[in-house]
C-alpha positions as CSV (number, residue, x, y, z in Angstrom):
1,X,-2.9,-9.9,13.5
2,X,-5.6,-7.1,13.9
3,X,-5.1,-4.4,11.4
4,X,-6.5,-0.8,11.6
5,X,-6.6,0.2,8.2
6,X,-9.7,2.6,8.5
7,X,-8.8,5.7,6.2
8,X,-5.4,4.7,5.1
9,X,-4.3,5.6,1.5
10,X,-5.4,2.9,-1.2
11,X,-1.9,2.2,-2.0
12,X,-0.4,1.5,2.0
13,X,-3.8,-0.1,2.5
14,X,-2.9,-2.9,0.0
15,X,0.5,-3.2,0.8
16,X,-0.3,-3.6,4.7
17,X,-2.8,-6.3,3.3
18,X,0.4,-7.6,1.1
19,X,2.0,-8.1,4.6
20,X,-0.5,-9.6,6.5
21,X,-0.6,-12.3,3.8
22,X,2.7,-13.1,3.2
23,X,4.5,-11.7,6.7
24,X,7.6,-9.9,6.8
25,X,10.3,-9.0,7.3
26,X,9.9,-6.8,3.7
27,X,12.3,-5.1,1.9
28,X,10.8,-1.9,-0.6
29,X,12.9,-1.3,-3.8
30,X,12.6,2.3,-4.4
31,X,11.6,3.1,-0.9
32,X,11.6,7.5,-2.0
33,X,10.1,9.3,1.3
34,X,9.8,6.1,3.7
35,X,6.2,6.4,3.4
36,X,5.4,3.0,2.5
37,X,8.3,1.6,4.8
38,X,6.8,3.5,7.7
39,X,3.1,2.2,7.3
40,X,3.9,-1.6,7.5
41,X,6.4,-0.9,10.6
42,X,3.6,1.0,12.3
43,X,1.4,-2.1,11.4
44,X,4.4,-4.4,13.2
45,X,6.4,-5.4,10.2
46,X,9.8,-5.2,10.0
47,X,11.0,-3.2,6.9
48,X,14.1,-2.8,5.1
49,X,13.9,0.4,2.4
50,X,16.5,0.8,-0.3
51,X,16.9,4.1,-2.8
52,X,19.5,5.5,-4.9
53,X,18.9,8.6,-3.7
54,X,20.4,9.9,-0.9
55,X,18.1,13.1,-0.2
56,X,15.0,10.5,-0.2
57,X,16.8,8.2,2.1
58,X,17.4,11.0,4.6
59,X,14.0,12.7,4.0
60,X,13.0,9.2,5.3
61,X,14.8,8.8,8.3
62,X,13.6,12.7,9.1
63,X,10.6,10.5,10.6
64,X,12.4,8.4,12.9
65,X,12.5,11.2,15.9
66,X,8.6,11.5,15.8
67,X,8.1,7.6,15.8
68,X,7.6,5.6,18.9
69,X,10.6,3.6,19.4
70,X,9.1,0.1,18.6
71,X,8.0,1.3,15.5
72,X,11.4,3.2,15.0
73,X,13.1,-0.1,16.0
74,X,11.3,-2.0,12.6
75,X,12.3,0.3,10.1
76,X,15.7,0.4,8.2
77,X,17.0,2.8,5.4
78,X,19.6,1.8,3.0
79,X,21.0,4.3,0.5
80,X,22.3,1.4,-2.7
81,X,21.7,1.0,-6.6
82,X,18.7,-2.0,-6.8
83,X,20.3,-2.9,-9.9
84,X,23.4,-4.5,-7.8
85,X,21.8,-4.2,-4.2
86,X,23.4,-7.6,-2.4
87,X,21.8,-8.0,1.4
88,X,22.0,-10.8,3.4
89,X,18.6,-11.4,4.3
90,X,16.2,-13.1,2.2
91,X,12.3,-11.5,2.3
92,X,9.6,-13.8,1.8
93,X,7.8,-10.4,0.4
94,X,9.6,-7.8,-1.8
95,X,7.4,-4.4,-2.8
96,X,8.6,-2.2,-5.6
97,X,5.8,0.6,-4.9
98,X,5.1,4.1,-6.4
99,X,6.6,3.4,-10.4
100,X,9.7,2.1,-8.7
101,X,10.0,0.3,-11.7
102,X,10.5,3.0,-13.9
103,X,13.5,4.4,-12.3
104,X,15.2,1.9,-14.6
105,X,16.4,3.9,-18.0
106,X,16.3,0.7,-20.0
107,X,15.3,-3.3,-20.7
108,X,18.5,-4.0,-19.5
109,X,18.3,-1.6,-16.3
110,X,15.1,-3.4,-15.7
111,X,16.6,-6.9,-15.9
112,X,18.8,-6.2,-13.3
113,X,16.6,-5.2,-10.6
114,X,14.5,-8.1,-11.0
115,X,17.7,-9.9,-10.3
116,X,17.7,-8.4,-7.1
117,X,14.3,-9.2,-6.2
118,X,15.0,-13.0,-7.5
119,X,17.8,-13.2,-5.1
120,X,16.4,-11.9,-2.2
121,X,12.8,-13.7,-2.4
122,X,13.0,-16.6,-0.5
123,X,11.7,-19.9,-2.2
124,X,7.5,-19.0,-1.9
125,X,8.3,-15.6,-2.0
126,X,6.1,-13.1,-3.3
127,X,6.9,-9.8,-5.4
128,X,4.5,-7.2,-6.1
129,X,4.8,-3.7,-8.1
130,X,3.1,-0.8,-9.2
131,X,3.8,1.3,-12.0
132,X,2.1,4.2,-14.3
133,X,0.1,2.6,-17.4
134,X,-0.9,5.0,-20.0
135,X,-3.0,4.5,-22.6
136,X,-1.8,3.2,-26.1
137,X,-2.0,5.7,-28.5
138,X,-1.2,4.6,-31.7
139,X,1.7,6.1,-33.8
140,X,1.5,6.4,-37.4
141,X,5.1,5.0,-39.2
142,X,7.4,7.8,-40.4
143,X,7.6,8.8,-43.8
144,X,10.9,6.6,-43.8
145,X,9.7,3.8,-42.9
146,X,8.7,1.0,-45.1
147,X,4.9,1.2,-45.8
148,X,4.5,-1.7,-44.3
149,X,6.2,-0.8,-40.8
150,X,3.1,-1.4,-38.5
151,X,1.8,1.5,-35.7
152,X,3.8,1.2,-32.9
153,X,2.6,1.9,-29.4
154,X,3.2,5.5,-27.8
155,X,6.2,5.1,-25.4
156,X,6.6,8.2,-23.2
157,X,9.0,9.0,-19.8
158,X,6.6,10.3,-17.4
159,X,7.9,13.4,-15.5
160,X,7.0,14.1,-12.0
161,X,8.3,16.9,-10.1
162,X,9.5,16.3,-6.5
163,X,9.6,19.4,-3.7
164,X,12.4,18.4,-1.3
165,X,11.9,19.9,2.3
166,X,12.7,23.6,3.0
167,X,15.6,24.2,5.2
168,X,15.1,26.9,7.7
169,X,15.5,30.5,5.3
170,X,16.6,28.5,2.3
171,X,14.8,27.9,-1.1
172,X,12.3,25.1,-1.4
173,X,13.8,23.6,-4.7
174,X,11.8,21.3,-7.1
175,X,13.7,18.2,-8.8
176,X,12.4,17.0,-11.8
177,X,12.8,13.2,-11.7
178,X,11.7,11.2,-15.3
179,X,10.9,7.9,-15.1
180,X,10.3,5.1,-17.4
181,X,6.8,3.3,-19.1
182,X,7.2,-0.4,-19.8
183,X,4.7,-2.1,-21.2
184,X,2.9,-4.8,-19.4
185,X,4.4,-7.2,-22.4
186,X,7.5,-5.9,-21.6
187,X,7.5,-6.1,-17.6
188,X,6.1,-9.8,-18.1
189,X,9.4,-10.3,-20.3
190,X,11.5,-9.2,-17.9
191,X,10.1,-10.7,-15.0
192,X,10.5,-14.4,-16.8
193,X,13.6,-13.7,-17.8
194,X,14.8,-13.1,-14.0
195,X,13.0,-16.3,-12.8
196,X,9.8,-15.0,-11.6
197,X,6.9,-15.9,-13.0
198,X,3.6,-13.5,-13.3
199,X,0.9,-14.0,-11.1
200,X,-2.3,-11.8,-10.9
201,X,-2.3,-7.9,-12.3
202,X,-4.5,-5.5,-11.2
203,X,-6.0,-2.0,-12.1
204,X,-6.6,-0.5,-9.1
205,X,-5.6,-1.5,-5.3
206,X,-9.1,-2.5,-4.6
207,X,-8.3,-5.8,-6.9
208,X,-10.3,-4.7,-10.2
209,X,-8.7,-6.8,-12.9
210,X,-6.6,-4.7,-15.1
211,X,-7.2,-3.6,-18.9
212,X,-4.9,-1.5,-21.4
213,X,-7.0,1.5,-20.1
214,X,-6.2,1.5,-16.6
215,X,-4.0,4.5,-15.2
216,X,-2.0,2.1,-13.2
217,X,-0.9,-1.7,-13.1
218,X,-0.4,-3.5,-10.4
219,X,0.9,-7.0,-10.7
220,X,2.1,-9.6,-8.2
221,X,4.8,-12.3,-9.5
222,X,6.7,-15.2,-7.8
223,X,10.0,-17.9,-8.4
């Protein structure tokens, strides 16, 4: 199908590409504001967005009443965990956009959502992320630490403040939300151990291969 793509954000861009390729319907893990969940229905894919948080979920739907009702008709919000979500469709592609990723606290947090996308991938499904990638900045061991204890890579929570919409004469308040850094080593690991097995990883969205320096990483994984 024809795509008009021209000016679109680098991220939706690739993601509308993602969907061309692999069709939908698609269901985004850590859907937030909609935005990416609204792009591919406006580019005629049906789109299923999942979030734990209720206040994105409903910032989300906020867009429904200025939508055309086609495009209105593809898109479908689901407040749920994606540690335990359980649908009943299976999604032969499955986004988790934006750092979705690091909404998980832990390895074990991490594990668990992978498990959702394992179950809902159908058999040549495709999975693709994008998370934050700092640089590694080397740590020197602590004084009690054995003298042999070797450097150990900077692990930091990234912190990104969020302004939710002001209601008529209210506040606009600001939520700090923290979310998680996992190595690519680590997001490999986790991603085998859930079945799927790495596939290409990227830099940037306009395909540039993807080194330890990179602000972001991008990777695309399958069963």
């Amino acid at each position: 199908m024809p795509l008009s793509l021209v000016g679109q954000e680098p991220d939706l861009l690739f993601y509308t590409r993602q969907a061309a390729e692999h069709g939908g319907p698609v269901l985004v893990l850590g859907a937030a504001n909609g935005r990416v969940v609204w792009a591919l229905a406006g580019h005629g894919f049906d789109a299923v967005g999942v979030d734990p948080s209720e206040v994105m979920i409903r910032s989300a739907e906020e867009q429904r009443s200025t939508e055309p009702e086609d495009i209105s008709r593809r898109a479908r919000f689901q407040v749920a965990d994606l540690r335990s979500l359980r649908l009943p469709e299976r999604f032969p592609l499955i986004l988790a956009p934006q750092h979705a990723l690091g909404l998980m606290p832990g390895k074990d947090d991490l594990e668990a959502l992978l498990a959702t996308v394992r179950h809902h991938l159908t058999p040549e499904g495709t999975f693709v992320y994008d998370v934050l990638n700092t640089p590694r900045e080397p740590v020197l061991p602590r004084d009690d630490e054995a003298p042999s204890a070797g450097l150990e890579p900077r692990r930091p929570l990234f912190a990104l403040h969020l302004r939710e919409r002001r209601q008529p004469g209210g506040p606009s308040p600001i939520r700090r939300l923290k979310l998680r850094h996992f190595t690519p080593e680590e997001l490999d690991a986790a991603l085998t151990a859930a079945g799927l097995v790495p596939r290409e990883r990227y830099g940037r969205f306009d395909g540039k291969p993807f080194d330890l320096e990179d602000s972001r990483h991008i990777g695309i994984a399958g069963p």
